[in-house]
Residue frames as a rotation matrix with the C-alpha (Angstrom) as fourth column:
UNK 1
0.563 0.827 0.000 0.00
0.827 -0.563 0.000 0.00
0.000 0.000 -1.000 0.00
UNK 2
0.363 -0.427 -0.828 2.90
0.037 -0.881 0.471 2.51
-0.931 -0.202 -0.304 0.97
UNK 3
-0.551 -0.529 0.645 4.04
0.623 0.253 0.740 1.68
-0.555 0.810 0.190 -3.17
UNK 4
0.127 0.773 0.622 0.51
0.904 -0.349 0.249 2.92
0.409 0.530 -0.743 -4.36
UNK 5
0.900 0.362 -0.243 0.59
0.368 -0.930 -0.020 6.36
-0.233 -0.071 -0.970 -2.28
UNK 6
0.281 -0.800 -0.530 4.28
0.202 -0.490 0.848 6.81
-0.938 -0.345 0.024 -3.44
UNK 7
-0.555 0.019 0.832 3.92
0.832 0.012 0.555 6.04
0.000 1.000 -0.022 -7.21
UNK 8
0.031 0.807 0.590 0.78
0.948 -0.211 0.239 8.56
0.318 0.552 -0.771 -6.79
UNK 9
0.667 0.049 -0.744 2.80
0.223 -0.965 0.137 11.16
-0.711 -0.258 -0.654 -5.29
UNK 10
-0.543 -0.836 0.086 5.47
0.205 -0.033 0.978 10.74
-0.815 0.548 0.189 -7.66
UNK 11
-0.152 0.514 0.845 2.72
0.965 -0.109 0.239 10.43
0.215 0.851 -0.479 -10.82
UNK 12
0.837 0.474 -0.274 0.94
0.494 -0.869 0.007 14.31
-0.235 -0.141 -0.962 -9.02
UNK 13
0.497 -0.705 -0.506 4.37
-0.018 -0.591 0.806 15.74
-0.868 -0.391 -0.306 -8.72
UNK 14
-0.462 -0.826 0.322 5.37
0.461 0.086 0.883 14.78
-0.758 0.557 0.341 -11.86
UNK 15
-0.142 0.950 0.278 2.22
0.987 0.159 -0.038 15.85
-0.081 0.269 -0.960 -13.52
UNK 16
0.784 0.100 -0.613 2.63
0.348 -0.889 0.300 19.10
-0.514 -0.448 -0.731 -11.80
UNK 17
0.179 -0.663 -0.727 6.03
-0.303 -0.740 0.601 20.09
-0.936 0.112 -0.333 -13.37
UNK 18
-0.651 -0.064 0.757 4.81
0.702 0.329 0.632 18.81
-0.289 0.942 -0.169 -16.62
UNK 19
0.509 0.859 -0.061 1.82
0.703 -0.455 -0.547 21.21
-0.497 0.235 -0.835 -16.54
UNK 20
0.035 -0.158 0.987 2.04
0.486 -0.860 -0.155 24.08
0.873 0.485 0.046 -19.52
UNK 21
-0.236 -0.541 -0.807 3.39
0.811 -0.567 0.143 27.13
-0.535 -0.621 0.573 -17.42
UNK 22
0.732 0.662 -0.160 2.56
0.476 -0.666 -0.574 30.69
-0.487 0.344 -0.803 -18.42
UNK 23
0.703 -0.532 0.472 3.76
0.635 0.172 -0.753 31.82
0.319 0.829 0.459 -21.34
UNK 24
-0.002 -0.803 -0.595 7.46
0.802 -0.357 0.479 33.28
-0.597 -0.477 0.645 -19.61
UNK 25
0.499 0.120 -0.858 7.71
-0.103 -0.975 -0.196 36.89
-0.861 0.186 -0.474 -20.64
UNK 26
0.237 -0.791 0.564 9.91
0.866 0.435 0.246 37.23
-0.440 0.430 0.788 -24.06
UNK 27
-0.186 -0.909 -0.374 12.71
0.825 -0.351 0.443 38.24
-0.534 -0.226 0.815 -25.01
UNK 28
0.275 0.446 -0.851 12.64
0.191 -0.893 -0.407 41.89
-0.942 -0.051 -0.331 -26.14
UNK 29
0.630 -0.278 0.726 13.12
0.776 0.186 -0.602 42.15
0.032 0.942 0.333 -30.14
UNK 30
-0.297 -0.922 -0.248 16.01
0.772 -0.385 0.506 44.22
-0.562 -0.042 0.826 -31.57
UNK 31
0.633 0.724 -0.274 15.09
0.199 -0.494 -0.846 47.54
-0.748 0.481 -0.457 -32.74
UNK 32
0.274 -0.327 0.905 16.08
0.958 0.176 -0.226 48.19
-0.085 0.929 0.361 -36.44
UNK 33
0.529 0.502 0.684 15.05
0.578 -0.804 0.143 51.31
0.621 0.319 -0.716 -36.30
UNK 34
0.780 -0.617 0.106 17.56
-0.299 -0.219 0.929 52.40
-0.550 -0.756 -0.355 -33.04
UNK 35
0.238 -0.884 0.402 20.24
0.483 0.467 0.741 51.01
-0.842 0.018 0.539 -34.97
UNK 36
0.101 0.005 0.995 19.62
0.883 -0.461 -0.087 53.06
0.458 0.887 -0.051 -37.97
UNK 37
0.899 0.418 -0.128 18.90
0.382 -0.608 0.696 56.07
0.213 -0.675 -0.707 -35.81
UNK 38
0.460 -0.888 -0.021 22.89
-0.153 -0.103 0.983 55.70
-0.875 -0.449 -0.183 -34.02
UNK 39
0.066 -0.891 0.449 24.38
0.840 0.293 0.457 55.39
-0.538 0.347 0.768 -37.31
UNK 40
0.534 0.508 0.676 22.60
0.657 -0.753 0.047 58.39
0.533 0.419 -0.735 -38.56
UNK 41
0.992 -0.069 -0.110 23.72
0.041 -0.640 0.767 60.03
-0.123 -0.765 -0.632 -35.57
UNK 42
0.497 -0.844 0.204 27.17
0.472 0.460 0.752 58.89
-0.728 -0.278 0.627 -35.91
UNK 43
0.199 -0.415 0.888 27.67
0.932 -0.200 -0.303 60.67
0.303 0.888 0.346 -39.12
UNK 44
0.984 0.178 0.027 27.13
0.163 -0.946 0.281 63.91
0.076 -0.272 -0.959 -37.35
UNK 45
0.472 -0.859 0.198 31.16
-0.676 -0.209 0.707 63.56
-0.566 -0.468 -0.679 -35.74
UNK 46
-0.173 -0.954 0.243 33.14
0.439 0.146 0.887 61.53
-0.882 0.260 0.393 -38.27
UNK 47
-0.107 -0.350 -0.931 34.60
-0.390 -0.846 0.363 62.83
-0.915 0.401 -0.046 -41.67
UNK 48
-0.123 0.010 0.992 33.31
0.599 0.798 0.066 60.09
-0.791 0.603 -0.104 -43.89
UNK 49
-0.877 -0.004 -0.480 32.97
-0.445 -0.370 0.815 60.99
-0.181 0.929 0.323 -48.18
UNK 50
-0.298 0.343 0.891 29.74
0.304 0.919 -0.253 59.77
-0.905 0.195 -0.378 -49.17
UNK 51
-0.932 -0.359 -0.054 28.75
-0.066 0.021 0.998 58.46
-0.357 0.933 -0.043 -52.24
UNK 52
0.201 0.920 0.335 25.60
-0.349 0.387 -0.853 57.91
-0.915 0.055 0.399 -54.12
UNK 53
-0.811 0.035 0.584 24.46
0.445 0.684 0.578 55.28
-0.379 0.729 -0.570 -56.71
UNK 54
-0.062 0.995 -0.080 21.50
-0.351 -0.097 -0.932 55.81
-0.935 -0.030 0.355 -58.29
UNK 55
-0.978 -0.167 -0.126 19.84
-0.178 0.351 0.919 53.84
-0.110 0.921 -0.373 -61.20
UNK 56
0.052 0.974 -0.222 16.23
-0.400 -0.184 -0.898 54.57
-0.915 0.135 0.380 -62.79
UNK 57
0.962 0.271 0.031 15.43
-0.047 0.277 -0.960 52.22
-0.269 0.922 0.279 -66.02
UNK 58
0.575 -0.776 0.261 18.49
0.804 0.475 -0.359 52.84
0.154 0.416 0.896 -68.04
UNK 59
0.290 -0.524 0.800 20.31
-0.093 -0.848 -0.522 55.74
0.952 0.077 -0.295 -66.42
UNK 60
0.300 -0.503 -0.811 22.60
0.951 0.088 0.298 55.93
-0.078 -0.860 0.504 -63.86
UNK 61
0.527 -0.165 0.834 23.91
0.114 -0.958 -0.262 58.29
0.842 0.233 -0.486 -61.74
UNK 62
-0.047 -0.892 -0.450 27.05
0.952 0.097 -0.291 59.16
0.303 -0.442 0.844 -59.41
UNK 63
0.590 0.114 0.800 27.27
-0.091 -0.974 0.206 61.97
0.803 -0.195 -0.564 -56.57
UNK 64
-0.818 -0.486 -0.307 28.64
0.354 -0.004 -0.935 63.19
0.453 -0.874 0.175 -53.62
UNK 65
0.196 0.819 -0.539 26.60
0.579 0.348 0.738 63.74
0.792 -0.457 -0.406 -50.92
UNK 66
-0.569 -0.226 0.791 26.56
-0.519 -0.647 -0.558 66.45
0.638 -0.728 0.251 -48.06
UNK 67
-0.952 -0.307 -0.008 25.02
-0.223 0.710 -0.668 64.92
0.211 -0.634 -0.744 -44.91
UNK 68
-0.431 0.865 -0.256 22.08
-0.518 -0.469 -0.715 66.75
-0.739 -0.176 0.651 -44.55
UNK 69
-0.150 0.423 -0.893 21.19
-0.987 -0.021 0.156 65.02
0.047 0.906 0.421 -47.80
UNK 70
-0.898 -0.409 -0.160 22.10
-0.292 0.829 -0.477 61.54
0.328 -0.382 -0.864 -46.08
UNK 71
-0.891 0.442 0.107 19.74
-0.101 0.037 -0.994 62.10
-0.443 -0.896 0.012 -43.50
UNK 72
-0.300 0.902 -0.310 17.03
-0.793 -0.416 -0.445 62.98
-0.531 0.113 0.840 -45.75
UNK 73
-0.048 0.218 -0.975 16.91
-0.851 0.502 0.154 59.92
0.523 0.837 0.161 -48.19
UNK 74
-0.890 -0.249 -0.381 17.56
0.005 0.832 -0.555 57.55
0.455 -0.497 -0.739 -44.85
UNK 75
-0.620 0.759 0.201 14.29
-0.761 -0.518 -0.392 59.39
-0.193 -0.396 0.898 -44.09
UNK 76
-0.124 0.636 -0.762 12.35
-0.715 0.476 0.513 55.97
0.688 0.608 0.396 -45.79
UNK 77
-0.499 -0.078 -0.863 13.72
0.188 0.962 -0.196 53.81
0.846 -0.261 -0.465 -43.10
UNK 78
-0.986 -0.081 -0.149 12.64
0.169 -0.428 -0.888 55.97
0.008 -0.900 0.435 -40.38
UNK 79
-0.513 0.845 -0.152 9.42
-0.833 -0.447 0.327 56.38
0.208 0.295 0.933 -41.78
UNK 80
0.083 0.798 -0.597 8.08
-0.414 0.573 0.708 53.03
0.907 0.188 0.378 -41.50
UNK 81
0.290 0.542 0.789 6.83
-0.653 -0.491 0.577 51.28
0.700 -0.683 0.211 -38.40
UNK 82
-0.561 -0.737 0.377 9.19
-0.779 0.315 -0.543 50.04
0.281 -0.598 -0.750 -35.44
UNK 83
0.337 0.695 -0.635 7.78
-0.260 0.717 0.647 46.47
0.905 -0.052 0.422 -35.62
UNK 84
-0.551 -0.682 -0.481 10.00
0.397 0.293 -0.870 45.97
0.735 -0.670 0.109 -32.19
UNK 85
-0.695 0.476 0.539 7.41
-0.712 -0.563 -0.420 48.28
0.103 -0.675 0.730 -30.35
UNK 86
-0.700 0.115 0.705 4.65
-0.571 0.502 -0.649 45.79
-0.429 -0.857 -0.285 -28.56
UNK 87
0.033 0.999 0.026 1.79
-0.317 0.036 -0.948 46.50
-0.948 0.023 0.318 -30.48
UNK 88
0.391 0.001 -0.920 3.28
-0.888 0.264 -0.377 45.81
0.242 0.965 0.104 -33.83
UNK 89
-0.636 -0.772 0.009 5.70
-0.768 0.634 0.084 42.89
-0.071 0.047 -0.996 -32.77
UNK 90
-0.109 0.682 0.723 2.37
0.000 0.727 -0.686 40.35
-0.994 -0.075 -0.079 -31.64
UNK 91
0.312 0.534 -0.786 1.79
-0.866 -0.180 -0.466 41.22
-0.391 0.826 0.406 -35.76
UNK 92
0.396 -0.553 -0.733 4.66
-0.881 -0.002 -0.474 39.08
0.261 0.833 -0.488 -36.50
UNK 93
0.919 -0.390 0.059 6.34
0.341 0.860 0.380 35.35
-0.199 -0.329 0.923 -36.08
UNK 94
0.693 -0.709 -0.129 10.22
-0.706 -0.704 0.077 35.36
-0.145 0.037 -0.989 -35.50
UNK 95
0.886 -0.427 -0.179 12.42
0.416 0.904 -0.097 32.53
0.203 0.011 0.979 -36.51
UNK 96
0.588 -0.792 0.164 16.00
-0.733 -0.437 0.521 32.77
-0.341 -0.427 -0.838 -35.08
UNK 97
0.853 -0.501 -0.147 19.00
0.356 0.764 -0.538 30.60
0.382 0.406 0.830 -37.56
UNK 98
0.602 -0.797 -0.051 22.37
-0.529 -0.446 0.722 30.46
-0.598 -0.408 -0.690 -36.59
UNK 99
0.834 -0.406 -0.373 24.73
0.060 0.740 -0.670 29.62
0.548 0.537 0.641 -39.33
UNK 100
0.401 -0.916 -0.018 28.37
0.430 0.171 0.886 27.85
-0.809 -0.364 0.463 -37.71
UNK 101
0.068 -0.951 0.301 30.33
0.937 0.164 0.307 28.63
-0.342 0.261 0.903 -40.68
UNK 102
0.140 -0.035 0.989 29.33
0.303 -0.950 -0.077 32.55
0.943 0.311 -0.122 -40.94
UNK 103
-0.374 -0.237 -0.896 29.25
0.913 -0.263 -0.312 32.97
-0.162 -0.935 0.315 -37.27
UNK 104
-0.897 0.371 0.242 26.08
-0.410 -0.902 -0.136 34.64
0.168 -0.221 0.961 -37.39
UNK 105
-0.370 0.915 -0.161 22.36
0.740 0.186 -0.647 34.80
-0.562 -0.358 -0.746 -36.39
UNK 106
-0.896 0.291 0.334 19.97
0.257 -0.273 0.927 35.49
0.361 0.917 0.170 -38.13
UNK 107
-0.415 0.910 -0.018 16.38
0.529 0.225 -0.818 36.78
-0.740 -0.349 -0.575 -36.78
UNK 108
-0.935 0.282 0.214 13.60
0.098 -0.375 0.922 37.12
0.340 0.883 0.324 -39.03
UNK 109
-0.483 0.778 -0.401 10.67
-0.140 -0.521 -0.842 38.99
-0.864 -0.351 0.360 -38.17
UNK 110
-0.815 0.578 -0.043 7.35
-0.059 -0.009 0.998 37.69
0.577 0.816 0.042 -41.07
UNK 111
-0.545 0.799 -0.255 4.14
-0.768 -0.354 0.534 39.12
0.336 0.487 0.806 -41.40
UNK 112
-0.493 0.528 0.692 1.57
0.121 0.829 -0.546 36.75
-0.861 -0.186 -0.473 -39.63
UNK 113
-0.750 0.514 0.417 -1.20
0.439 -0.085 0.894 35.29
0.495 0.854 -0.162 -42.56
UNK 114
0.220 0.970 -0.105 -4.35
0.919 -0.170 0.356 37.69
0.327 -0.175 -0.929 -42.53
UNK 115
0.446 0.306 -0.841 -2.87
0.645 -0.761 0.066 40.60
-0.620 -0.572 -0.537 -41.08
UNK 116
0.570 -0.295 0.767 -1.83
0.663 -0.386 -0.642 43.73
0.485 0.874 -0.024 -42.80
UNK 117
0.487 -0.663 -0.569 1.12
0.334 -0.460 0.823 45.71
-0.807 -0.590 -0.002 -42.01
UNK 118
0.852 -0.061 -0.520 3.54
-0.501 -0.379 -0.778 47.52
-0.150 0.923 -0.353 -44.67
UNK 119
-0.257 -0.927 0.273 6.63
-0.915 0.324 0.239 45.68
-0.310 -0.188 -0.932 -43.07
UNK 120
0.859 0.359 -0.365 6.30
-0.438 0.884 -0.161 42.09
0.265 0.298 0.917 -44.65
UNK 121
0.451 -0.831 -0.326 10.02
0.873 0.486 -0.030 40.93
0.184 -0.271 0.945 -43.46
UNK 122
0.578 -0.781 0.236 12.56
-0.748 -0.623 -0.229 42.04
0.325 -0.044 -0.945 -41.37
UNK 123
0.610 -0.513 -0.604 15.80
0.640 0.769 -0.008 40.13
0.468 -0.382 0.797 -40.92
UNK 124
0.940 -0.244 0.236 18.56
-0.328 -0.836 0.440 40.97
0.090 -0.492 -0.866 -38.64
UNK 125
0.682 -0.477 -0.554 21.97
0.198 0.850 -0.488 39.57
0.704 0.223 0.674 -39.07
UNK 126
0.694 -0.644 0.322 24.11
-0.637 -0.341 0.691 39.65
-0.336 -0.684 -0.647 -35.77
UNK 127
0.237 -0.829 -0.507 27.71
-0.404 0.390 -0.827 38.68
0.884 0.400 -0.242 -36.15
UNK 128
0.935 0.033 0.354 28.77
-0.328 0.467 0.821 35.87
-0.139 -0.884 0.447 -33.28
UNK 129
0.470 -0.793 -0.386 32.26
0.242 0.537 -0.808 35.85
0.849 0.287 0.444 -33.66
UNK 130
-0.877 -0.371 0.305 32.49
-0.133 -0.423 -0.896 37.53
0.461 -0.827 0.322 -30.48
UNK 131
-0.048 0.854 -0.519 29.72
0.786 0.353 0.508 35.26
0.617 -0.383 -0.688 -28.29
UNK 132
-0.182 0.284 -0.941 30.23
0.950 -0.198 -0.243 37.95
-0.255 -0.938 -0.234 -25.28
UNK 133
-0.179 0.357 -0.917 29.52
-0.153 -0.931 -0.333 41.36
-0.972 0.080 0.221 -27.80
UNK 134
-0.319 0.326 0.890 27.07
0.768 0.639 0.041 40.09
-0.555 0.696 -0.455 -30.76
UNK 135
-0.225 -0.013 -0.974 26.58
0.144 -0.989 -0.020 42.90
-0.964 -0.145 0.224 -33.13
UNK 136
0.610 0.761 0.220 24.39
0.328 0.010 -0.944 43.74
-0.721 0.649 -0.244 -36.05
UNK 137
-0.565 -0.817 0.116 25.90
0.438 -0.179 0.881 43.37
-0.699 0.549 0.459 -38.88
UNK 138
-0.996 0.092 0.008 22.87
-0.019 -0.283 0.959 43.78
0.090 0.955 0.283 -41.36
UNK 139
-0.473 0.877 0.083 19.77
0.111 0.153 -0.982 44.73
-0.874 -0.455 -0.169 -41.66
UNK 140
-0.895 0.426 0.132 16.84
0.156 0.021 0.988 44.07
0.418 0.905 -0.085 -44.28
UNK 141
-0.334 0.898 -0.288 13.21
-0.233 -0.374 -0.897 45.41
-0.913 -0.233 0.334 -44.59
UNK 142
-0.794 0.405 0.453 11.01
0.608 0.556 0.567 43.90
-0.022 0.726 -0.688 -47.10
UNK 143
-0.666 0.513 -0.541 8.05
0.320 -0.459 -0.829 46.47
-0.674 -0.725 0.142 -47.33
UNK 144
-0.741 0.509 0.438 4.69
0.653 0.393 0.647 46.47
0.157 0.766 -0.623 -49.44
UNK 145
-0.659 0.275 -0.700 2.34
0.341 -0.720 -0.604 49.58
-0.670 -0.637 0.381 -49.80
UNK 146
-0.340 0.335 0.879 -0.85
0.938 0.185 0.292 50.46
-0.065 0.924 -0.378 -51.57
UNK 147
-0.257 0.298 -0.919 -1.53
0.328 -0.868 -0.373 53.63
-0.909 -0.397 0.125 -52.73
UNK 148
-0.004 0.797 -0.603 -4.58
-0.682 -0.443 -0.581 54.21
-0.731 0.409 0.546 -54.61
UNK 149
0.921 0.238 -0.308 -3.91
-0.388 0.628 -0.675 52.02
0.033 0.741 0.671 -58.42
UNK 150
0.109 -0.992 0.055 -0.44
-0.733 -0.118 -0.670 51.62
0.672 0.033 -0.740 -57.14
UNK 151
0.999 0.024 -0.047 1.23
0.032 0.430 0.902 49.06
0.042 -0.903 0.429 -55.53
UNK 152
0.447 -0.885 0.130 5.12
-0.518 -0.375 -0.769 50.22
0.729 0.277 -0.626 -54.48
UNK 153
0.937 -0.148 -0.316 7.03
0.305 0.788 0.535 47.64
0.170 -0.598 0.783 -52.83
UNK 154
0.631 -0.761 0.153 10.64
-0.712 -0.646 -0.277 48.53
0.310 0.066 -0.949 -51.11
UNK 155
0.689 -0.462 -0.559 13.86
0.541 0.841 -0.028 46.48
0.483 -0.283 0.829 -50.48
UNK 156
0.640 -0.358 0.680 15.42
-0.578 -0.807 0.120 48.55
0.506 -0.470 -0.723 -47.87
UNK 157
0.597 -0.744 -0.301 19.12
0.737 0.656 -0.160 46.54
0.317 -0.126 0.940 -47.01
UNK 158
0.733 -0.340 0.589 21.40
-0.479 -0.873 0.092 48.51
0.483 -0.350 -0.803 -44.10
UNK 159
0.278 -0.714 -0.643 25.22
0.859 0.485 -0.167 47.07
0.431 -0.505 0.748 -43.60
UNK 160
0.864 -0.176 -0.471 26.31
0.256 -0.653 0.713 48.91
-0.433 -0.737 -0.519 -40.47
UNK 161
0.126 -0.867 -0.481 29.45
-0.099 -0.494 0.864 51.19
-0.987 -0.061 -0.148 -40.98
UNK 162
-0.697 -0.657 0.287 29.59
0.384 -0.004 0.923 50.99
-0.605 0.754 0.255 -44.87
UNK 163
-0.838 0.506 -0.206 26.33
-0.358 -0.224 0.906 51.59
0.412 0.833 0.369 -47.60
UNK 164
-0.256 0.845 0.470 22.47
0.054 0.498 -0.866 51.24
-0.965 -0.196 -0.173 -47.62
UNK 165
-0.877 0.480 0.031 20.34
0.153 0.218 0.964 50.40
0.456 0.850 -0.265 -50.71
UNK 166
-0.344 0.936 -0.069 16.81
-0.277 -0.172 -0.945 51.31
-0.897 -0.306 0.319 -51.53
UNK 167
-0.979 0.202 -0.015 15.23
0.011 0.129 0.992 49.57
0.202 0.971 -0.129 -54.43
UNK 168
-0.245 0.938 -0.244 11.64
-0.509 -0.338 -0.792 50.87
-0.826 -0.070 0.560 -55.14
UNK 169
-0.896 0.252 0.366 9.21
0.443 0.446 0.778 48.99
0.033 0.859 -0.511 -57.40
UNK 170
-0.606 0.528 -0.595 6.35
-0.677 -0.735 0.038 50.69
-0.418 0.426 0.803 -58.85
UNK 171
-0.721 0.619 0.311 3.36
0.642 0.429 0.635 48.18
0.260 0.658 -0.707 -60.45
UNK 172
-0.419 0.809 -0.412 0.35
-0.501 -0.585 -0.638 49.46
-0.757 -0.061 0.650 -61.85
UNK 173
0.194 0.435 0.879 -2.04
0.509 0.722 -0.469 47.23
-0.839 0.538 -0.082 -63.44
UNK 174
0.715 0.295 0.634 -1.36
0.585 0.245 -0.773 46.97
-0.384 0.923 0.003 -67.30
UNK 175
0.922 -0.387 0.024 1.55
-0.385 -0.921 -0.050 49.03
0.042 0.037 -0.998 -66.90
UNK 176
0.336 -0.743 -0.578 5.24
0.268 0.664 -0.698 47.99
0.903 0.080 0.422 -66.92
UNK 177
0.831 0.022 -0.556 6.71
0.545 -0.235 0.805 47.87
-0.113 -0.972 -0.208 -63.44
UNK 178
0.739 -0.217 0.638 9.17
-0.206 -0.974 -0.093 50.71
0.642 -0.063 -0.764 -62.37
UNK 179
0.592 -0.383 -0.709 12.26
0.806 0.302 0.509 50.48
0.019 -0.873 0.487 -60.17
UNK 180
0.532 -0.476 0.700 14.44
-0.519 -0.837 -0.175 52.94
0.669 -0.270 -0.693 -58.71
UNK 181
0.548 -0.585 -0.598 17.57
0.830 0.472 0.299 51.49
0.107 -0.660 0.744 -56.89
UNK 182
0.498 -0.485 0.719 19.84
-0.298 -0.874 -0.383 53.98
0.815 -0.024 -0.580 -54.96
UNK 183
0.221 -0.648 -0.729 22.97
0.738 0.600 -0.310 53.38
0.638 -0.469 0.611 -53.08
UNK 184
0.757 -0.291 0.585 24.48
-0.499 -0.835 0.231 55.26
0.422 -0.466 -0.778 -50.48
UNK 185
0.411 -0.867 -0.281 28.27
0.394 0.446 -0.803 54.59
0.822 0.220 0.525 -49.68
UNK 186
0.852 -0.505 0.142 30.64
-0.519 -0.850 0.089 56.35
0.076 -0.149 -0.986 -47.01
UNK 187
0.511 -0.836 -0.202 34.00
0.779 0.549 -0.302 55.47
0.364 -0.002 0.932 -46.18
């Protein structure tokens, strides 16, 4: 008899620290948008040259760049919405990869189905070659927007400390699609 009440505390007690547990708090996402922000900011105090790309259909074009001019075209990323804040983040599923032979992580922020948001992907690429100070190396924004007969989709791609890219697409029904790609360099 003392077998049966010890199996049947052992069965409760296990039972008990098998039960589903509220969902633990998680971890806070990485803002994109704070990291874009401090590199912006950074430009203020160093002496970098920058450059611009730009290509529209079949024309290209090469500039220099004054900062003020930086700021204003980086103005696209800043514009769209900081999916890292609460109310957007529940929008989104996050898948974390880690590849061994880049010695990086990867977190990707996608678009639940059904809901609408303009962000449709963000990835973040942290470099883990240093496990005890992991640092963004890259960042991507995938981003989809109607407006009115228009539908203008961006690929917004930020490597820290060197160049972003903006490639705009343009569709309109029965129209050929548009793109507009523009670099920004510094060094």
């Amino acid at each position: 008899m003392k077998y049966y009440l010890i199996i049947s505390a052992l069965a409760i007690i296990l039972f008990s620290a098998c039960k589903d547990k509220e969902d633990p708090k998680k971890e806070a996402p990485i803002s994109a948008l704070s990291i874009i922000k401090g590199q912006l900011k950074k430009f203020d105090s160093t002496i970098y040259a920058f450059t611009k790309y730009e290509r529209a259909g079949d024309k290209t074009d090469t500039a220099y760049l004054r900062r003020e001019e930086i700021k204003k075209i980086a103005e696209i990323f800043l514009s769209l919405p900081e999916i890292a804040d609460e109310k957007y983040h529940k929008r989104y599923t996050e898948e974390k990869i880690v590849d061994a032979e880049q010695q990086t992580l990867s977190i990707t922020s996608t678009l639940k189905d059904g809901v609408n948001s303009e962000i449709q992907t963000q990835m973040l690429i942290i470099d883990m070659t240093d496990l005890s100070n992991g640092t963004v190396k890259s960042i991507f924004i995938d981003s989809y927007k109607n407006s009115g007969d228009s539908t203008i989709g961006k690929k917004l791609f930020w490597e820290i400390d060197k160049y972003f890219t903006i490639l705009t697409s343009i569709e309109k029904e029965n129209q050929p699609e548009k793109t507009h790609y523009t670099k920004i360099e510094w060094q």
